[in-house]
N, C-alpha and C positions, 0 to 999 in steps of 0.2 A: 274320306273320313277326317273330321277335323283333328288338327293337330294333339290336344287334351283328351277328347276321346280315343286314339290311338296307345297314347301313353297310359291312361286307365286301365285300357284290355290288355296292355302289353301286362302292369303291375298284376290285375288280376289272373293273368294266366301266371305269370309266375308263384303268386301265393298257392292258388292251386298246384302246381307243378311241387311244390315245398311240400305243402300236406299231403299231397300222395307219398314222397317220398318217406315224410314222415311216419305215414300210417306202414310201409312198407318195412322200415327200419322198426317198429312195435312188433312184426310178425320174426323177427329175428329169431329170437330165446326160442320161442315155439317149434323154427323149422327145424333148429337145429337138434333139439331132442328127440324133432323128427328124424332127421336124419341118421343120427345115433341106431335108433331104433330100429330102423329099415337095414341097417349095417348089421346090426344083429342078428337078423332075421335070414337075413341074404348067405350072413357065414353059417346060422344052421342048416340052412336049407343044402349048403353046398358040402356040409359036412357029413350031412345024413343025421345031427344031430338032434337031439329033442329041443322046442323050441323053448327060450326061459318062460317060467313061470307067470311075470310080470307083463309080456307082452302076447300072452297069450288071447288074450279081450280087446286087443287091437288088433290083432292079427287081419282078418277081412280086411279091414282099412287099408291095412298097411302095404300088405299083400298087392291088392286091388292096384294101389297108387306105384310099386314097381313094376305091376307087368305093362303099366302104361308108360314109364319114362325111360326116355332114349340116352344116350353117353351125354347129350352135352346138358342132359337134367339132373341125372343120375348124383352128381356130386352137392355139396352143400352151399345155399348161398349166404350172399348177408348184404348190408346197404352198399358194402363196397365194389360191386358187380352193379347198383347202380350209377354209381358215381364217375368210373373208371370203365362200364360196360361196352362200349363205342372206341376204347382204345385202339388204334391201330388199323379200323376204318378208313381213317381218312388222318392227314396232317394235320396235330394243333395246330393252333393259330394265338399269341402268345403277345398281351400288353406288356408294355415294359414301360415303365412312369415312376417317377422318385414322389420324396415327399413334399409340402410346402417350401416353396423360396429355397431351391437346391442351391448349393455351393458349386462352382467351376470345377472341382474334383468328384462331385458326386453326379453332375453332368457326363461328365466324364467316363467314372463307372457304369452308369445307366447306359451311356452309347457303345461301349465293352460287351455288356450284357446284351444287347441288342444285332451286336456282329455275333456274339456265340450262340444265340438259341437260335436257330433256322425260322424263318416264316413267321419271327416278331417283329412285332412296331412299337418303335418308342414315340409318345405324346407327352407333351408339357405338361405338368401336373395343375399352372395355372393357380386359381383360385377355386378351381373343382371340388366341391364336399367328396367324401368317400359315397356315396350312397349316388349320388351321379355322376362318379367313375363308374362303379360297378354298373349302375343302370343302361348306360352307354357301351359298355362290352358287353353288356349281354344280347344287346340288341343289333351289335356288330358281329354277332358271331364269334367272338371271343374262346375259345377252351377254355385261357387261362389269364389272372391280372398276375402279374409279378411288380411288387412295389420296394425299393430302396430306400432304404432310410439312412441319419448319418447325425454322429454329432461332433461340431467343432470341425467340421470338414471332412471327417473320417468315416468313411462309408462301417456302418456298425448293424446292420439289419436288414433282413430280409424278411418277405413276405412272399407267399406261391397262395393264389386260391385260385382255387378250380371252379368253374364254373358250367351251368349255372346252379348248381345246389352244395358244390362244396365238395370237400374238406379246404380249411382251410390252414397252412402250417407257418406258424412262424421260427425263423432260425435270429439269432446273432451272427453277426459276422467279427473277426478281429484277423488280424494281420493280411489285410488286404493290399498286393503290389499290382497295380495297373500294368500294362503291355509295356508304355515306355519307360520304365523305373527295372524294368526286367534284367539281368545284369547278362551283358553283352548281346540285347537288345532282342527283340521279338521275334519268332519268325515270321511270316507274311499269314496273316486270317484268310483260311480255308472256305470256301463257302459251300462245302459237302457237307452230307447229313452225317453227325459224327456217329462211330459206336461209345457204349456207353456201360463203363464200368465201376461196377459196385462193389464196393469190397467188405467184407466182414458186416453184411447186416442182417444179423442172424436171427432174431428175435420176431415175433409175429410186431409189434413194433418197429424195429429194425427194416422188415419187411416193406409195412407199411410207406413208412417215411418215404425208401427207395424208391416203391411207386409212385409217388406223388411227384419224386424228382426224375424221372426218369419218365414217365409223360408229359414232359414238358419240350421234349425231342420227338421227331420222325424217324419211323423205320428206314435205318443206313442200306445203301448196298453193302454188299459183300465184302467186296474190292476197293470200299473208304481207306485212305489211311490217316484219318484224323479221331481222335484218342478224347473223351474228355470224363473223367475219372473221378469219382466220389468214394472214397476211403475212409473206413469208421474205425476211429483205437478210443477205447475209452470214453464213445460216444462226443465227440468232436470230431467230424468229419474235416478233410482236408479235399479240394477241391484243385483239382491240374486239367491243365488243357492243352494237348501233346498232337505233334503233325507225325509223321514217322516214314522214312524212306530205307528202300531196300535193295542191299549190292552184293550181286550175284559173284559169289566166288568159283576159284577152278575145283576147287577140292568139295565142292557138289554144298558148301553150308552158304545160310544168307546171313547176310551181315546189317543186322538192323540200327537205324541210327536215330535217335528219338531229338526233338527240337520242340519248345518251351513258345506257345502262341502267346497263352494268356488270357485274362487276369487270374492272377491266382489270392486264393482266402482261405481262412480254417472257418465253418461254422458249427453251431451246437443247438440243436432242435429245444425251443423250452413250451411250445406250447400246437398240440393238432383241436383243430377246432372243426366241428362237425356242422358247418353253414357256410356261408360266403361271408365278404369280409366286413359287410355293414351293418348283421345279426348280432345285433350285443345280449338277445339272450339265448343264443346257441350253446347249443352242450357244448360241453370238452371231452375229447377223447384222451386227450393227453396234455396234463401241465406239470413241467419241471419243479422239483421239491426240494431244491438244495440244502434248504434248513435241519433237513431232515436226520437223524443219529447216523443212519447209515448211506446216506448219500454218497458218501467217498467211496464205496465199497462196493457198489452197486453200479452194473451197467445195465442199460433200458434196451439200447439197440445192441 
Protein backbone atom coordinates (compact mmCIF):
# COMPACT_ATOMS: atom_id res chain seq x y z
CA UNK A 1 0.00 0.00 0.00
CA UNK A 2 1.50 3.10 -1.00
CA UNK A 3 2.89 5.34 1.47
CA UNK A 4 -0.45 8.39 1.24
CA UNK A 5 -2.75 5.89 0.92
CA UNK A 6 -1.78 4.26 4.10
CA UNK A 7 -1.86 7.51 5.98
CA UNK A 8 -5.52 8.42 4.50
CA UNK A 9 -6.92 4.91 6.06
CA UNK A 10 -4.93 5.45 9.08
CA UNK A 11 -6.83 9.43 9.31
CA UNK A 12 -10.02 7.87 8.30
CA UNK A 13 -10.14 5.18 10.81
CA UNK A 14 -9.42 7.52 13.39
CA UNK A 15 -12.07 10.06 12.48
CA UNK A 16 -14.36 7.13 12.49
CA UNK A 17 -12.84 5.91 15.80
CA UNK A 18 -13.80 9.72 17.13
CA UNK A 19 -17.44 9.65 15.97
CA UNK A 20 -18.19 6.46 17.51
CA UNK A 21 -16.90 7.75 20.57
CA UNK A 22 -18.61 10.70 20.10
CA UNK A 23 -21.97 9.27 19.30
CA UNK A 24 -21.27 6.95 22.45
CA UNK A 25 -20.47 9.97 24.87
CA UNK A 26 -24.48 11.56 23.41
CA UNK A 27 -25.97 8.14 24.96
CA UNK A 28 -24.63 9.39 28.29
CA UNK A 29 -27.45 11.57 29.92
CA UNK A 30 -29.92 8.79 28.76
CA UNK A 31 -28.04 5.72 30.38
CA UNK A 32 -27.76 7.29 33.25
CA UNK A 33 -31.37 7.98 33.99
CA UNK A 34 -31.30 4.63 32.89
CA UNK A 35 -29.54 3.56 35.35
CA UNK A 36 -31.23 5.62 38.15
CA UNK A 37 -34.17 3.97 37.15
CA UNK A 38 -33.25 0.24 37.27
CA UNK A 39 -31.89 1.21 40.88
CA UNK A 40 -35.21 2.01 41.73
CA UNK A 41 -36.74 -0.70 40.68
CA UNK A 42 -34.23 -3.33 41.95
CA UNK A 43 -34.57 -1.55 45.77
CA UNK A 44 -38.42 -2.08 45.34
CA UNK A 45 -38.29 -5.24 44.10
CA UNK A 46 -35.98 -6.30 47.01
CA UNK A 47 -38.05 -4.58 49.39
CA UNK A 48 -41.21 -5.94 48.69
CA UNK A 49 -42.17 -2.54 48.07
CA UNK A 50 -44.80 -1.07 45.50
CA UNK A 51 -43.10 -0.08 42.59
CA UNK A 52 -43.02 4.19 42.14
CA UNK A 53 -45.67 5.61 40.27
CA UNK A 54 -43.47 7.11 37.42
CA UNK A 55 -41.71 4.03 36.40
CA UNK A 56 -44.33 1.99 36.26
CA UNK A 57 -44.77 2.34 32.11
CA UNK A 58 -41.32 1.37 31.83
CA UNK A 59 -41.32 -1.19 33.87
CA UNK A 60 -41.17 -4.42 31.02
CA UNK A 61 -38.20 -2.48 29.62
CA UNK A 62 -36.58 -2.07 32.33
CA UNK A 63 -37.29 -5.24 33.97
CA UNK A 64 -36.51 -7.20 30.81
CA UNK A 65 -32.78 -5.32 30.55
CA UNK A 66 -31.83 -6.40 34.50
CA UNK A 67 -32.60 -9.86 34.18
CA UNK A 68 -30.14 -9.88 31.35
CA UNK A 69 -27.04 -7.84 32.84
CA UNK A 70 -24.40 -9.54 34.66
CA UNK A 71 -22.10 -7.57 37.75
CA UNK A 72 -19.67 -6.14 35.29
CA UNK A 73 -23.01 -4.38 33.34
CA UNK A 74 -24.98 -4.04 36.27
CA UNK A 75 -23.16 -0.64 37.28
CA UNK A 76 -23.33 2.82 35.27
CA UNK A 77 -21.20 3.87 32.54
CA UNK A 78 -20.05 6.93 30.81
CA UNK A 79 -17.44 8.00 27.94
CA UNK A 80 -14.80 7.48 30.60
CA UNK A 81 -14.92 3.60 30.59
CA UNK A 82 -14.17 4.38 27.11
CA UNK A 83 -11.19 6.29 27.32
CA UNK A 84 -9.64 4.66 30.32
CA UNK A 85 -11.47 0.95 29.47
CA UNK A 86 -8.10 -1.14 28.49
CA UNK A 87 -6.39 0.24 31.85
CA UNK A 88 -4.24 -2.20 33.36
CA UNK A 89 -4.49 -4.70 30.36
CA UNK A 90 -1.32 -4.20 29.40
CA UNK A 91 1.61 -1.30 30.06
CA UNK A 92 1.20 2.26 28.77
CA UNK A 93 3.63 3.15 26.67
CA UNK A 94 4.24 6.93 27.35
CA UNK A 95 5.81 9.98 24.76
CA UNK A 96 7.79 12.32 26.51
CA UNK A 97 8.80 15.44 24.11
CA UNK A 98 9.11 19.26 25.28
CA UNK A 99 8.03 22.20 23.22
CA UNK A 100 9.74 24.14 20.26
CA UNK A 101 13.64 25.08 20.56
CA UNK A 102 13.93 23.68 24.42
CA UNK A 103 16.44 25.22 26.69
CA UNK A 104 19.38 22.94 28.24
CA UNK A 105 17.21 22.98 31.57
CA UNK A 106 14.03 22.01 29.94
CA UNK A 107 16.13 19.05 28.27
CA UNK A 108 16.95 18.29 31.24
CA UNK A 109 13.54 18.01 32.89
CA UNK A 110 12.09 16.15 30.00
CA UNK A 111 15.05 13.35 30.42
CA UNK A 112 13.83 13.49 34.51
CA UNK A 113 10.50 12.73 33.22
CA UNK A 114 11.58 10.08 31.15
CA UNK A 115 13.62 8.11 33.88
CA UNK A 116 10.21 8.42 36.17
CA UNK A 117 7.43 7.24 34.03
CA UNK A 118 8.31 3.46 33.24
CA UNK A 119 8.23 2.36 29.47
CA UNK A 120 8.57 6.08 28.09
CA UNK A 121 10.49 7.58 25.36
CA UNK A 122 11.64 10.73 24.98
CA UNK A 123 11.99 12.31 21.12
CA UNK A 124 13.12 15.80 20.01
CA UNK A 125 10.37 17.78 19.53
CA UNK A 126 12.35 19.17 16.33
CA UNK A 127 10.31 21.22 14.09
CA UNK A 128 7.30 18.61 14.43
CA UNK A 129 3.64 20.61 14.16
CA UNK A 130 1.48 19.22 17.12
CA UNK A 131 -0.92 17.32 14.68
CA UNK A 132 2.13 15.10 13.45
CA UNK A 133 3.24 14.56 16.87
CA UNK A 134 0.13 13.28 17.65
CA UNK A 135 -0.22 11.55 14.33
CA UNK A 136 2.96 9.57 14.91
CA UNK A 137 2.06 8.34 18.43
CA UNK A 138 -0.81 7.23 17.42
CA UNK A 139 0.48 5.03 14.88
CA UNK A 140 3.26 4.04 17.27
CA UNK A 141 1.11 2.76 19.83
CA UNK A 142 1.45 5.33 22.03
CA UNK A 143 -1.23 5.46 25.42
CA UNK A 144 0.02 8.48 26.12
CA UNK A 145 1.94 12.07 24.74
CA UNK A 146 3.17 14.04 27.71
CA UNK A 147 4.55 17.40 26.41
CA UNK A 148 6.78 20.05 28.71
CA UNK A 149 6.56 23.42 28.35
CA UNK A 150 8.82 26.37 29.82
CA UNK A 151 9.39 29.85 29.83
CA UNK A 152 12.73 31.80 30.26
CA UNK A 153 14.06 28.34 31.04
CA UNK A 154 11.75 27.49 33.72
CA UNK A 155 9.99 24.46 33.04
CA UNK A 156 6.20 26.05 33.85
CA UNK A 157 3.72 23.44 32.00
CA UNK A 158 2.61 20.49 31.52
CA UNK A 159 0.53 18.64 29.25
CA UNK A 160 -0.90 14.50 29.59
CA UNK A 161 -3.13 13.36 26.52
CA UNK A 162 -4.38 10.18 26.36
CA UNK A 163 -4.62 8.62 23.52
CA UNK A 164 -6.11 7.84 20.91
CA UNK A 165 -9.46 9.67 21.66
CA UNK A 166 -8.54 11.67 24.86
CA UNK A 167 -8.90 13.42 27.52
CA UNK A 168 -6.74 15.66 27.40
CA UNK A 169 -5.31 17.76 30.74
CA UNK A 170 -3.31 20.58 31.03
CA UNK A 171 -1.51 21.40 34.38
CA UNK A 172 1.08 24.44 35.38
CA UNK A 173 3.95 23.75 36.82
CA UNK A 174 5.92 26.27 39.48
CA UNK A 175 8.66 25.44 41.79
CA UNK A 176 10.31 22.96 39.95
CA UNK A 177 13.93 21.36 41.49
CA UNK A 178 15.61 18.90 39.23
CA UNK A 179 17.56 15.68 40.88
CA UNK A 180 20.80 17.57 40.87
CA UNK A 181 19.70 21.01 42.59
CA UNK A 182 18.18 18.40 45.23
CA UNK A 183 19.78 19.47 48.60
CA UNK A 184 22.22 16.76 49.68
CA UNK A 185 21.86 15.17 46.46
CA UNK A 186 19.54 12.51 44.88
CA UNK A 187 19.22 9.18 45.65
CA UNK A 188 20.08 6.82 42.67
CA UNK A 189 16.68 6.33 40.01
CA UNK A 190 14.95 3.29 40.59
CA UNK A 191 13.92 1.46 37.54
CA UNK A 192 10.83 -0.40 39.28
CA UNK A 193 7.32 0.11 38.63
CA UNK A 194 6.59 2.60 41.44
CA UNK A 195 3.34 2.58 43.60
CA UNK A 196 1.39 5.38 43.28
CA UNK A 197 -0.17 7.71 45.82
CA UNK A 198 -2.94 10.13 45.72
CA UNK A 199 -3.76 12.07 48.31
CA UNK A 200 -6.95 14.17 49.05
CA UNK A 201 -8.85 14.01 45.51
CA UNK A 202 -12.03 13.70 46.58
CA UNK A 203 -14.14 15.27 44.25
CA UNK A 204 -15.68 13.50 41.08
CA UNK A 205 -13.18 15.96 39.47
CA UNK A 206 -10.57 15.28 41.85
CA UNK A 207 -11.10 11.83 40.92
CA UNK A 208 -10.88 12.32 37.57
CA UNK A 209 -7.75 14.23 37.26
CA UNK A 210 -6.20 11.22 39.47
CA UNK A 211 -7.01 8.99 36.83
CA UNK A 212 -5.62 10.47 34.13
CA UNK A 213 -2.31 10.84 36.19
CA UNK A 214 -2.20 7.75 37.62
CA UNK A 215 -2.47 5.92 34.03
CA UNK A 216 0.38 7.03 33.07
CA UNK A 217 2.19 4.18 35.27
CA UNK A 218 2.15 0.14 35.30
CA UNK A 219 0.75 -1.91 37.66
CA UNK A 220 3.82 -2.13 40.58
CA UNK A 221 4.53 -5.35 42.45
CA UNK A 222 3.75 -5.62 45.83
CA UNK A 223 7.19 -5.70 47.16
CA UNK A 224 8.39 -2.09 45.00
CA UNK A 225 9.84 0.18 47.36
CA UNK A 226 9.75 3.24 45.25
CA UNK A 227 7.00 5.89 46.28
CA UNK A 228 5.82 8.57 43.79
CA UNK A 229 3.21 10.74 45.28
CA UNK A 230 0.58 13.30 44.06
CA UNK A 231 -0.90 15.37 46.93
CA UNK A 232 -3.78 17.87 46.58
CA UNK A 233 -4.36 21.09 49.45
CA UNK A 234 -6.21 23.57 47.80
CA UNK A 235 -6.07 22.17 44.55
CA UNK A 236 -2.26 22.50 43.83
CA UNK A 237 -0.96 19.34 43.73
CA UNK A 238 2.63 18.74 45.11
CA UNK A 239 4.48 16.04 43.30
CA UNK A 240 7.46 13.74 45.32
CA UNK A 241 9.34 10.96 44.16
CA UNK A 242 10.45 8.78 47.21
CA UNK A 243 12.80 5.21 47.19
CA UNK A 244 12.24 3.74 50.80
CA UNK A 245 14.41 1.09 52.79
CA UNK A 246 13.45 -1.00 55.73
CA UNK A 247 15.62 -2.14 58.97
CA UNK A 248 14.44 -4.81 60.94
CA UNK A 249 14.68 -4.15 64.51
CA UNK A 250 14.99 -6.53 67.98
CA UNK A 251 12.12 -5.21 69.58
CA UNK A 252 9.84 -6.89 66.49
CA UNK A 253 9.13 -2.64 64.79
CA UNK A 254 10.50 -1.74 61.22
CA UNK A 255 12.28 1.21 60.96
CA UNK A 256 11.43 2.82 57.69
CA UNK A 257 13.76 5.35 55.98
CA UNK A 258 12.36 7.39 53.14
CA UNK A 259 15.17 9.05 50.42
CA UNK A 260 14.29 11.99 47.89
CA UNK A 261 14.92 10.57 44.01
CA UNK A 262 13.43 13.29 42.22
CA UNK A 263 12.35 15.91 40.28
CA UNK A 264 10.25 17.49 42.40
CA UNK A 265 7.18 20.36 41.43
CA UNK A 266 3.81 21.97 42.65
CA UNK A 267 1.22 21.74 39.75
CA UNK A 268 -2.54 23.25 39.37
CA UNK A 269 -4.96 21.61 36.88
CA UNK A 270 -6.49 24.82 34.72
CA UNK A 271 -7.95 23.10 31.94
CA UNK A 272 -9.46 18.81 30.94
CA UNK A 273 -10.20 18.71 27.48
CA UNK A 274 -12.34 16.07 25.99
CA UNK A 275 -10.15 15.11 22.57
CA UNK A 276 -6.49 14.75 21.99
CA UNK A 277 -4.20 17.57 21.82
CA UNK A 278 -4.61 18.90 18.14
CA UNK A 279 -8.68 19.15 18.38
CA UNK A 280 -9.14 22.72 18.77
CA UNK A 281 -12.82 22.35 18.69
CA UNK A 282 -13.06 19.76 21.38
CA UNK A 283 -15.35 20.19 24.37
CA UNK A 284 -14.01 21.04 27.75
CA UNK A 285 -14.80 19.22 30.59
CA UNK A 286 -13.07 21.52 32.68
CA UNK A 287 -11.57 25.19 32.58
CA UNK A 288 -10.10 26.94 35.45
CA UNK A 289 -12.18 30.28 36.51
CA UNK A 290 -9.94 32.29 38.54
CA UNK A 291 -11.70 35.72 37.87
CA UNK A 292 -14.50 34.38 39.26
CA UNK A 293 -16.13 36.28 43.01
CA UNK A 294 -15.64 32.98 44.52
CA UNK A 295 -12.74 31.49 43.20
CA UNK A 296 -10.69 31.85 46.42
CA UNK A 297 -13.17 30.02 48.32
CA UNK A 298 -13.78 27.25 46.20
CA UNK A 299 -11.98 23.85 45.82
CA UNK A 300 -12.68 21.87 42.52
CA UNK A 301 -10.62 18.63 43.41
Amino acid sequence: MPPNTAASASHRRNARLRREYLYRKSLSSAASSDYEAKRRIRDALSQGKALPTELRASYDRLKTEIDHEDTKHEGNTSHVDDEYGDAGWSDPRVCVTTSRSPSSRLKQFSKEMKLLIPNSTRINRGTHRVDELVDVCKTSDFTDLVVVQETRGEPDGLIVCHLPLGPTAYFTLSGGVLRHDLEGGAAPMSEAYPHIILNNFTTPLGQRCGNILKCLFPIPKPDTRRIVTFSNRDDHISFRHHVYSKENNANSTDKVTLYEVGPRFEMRLYQIKLGTLEMKDAENEYVLKPYMNTASKRTVL
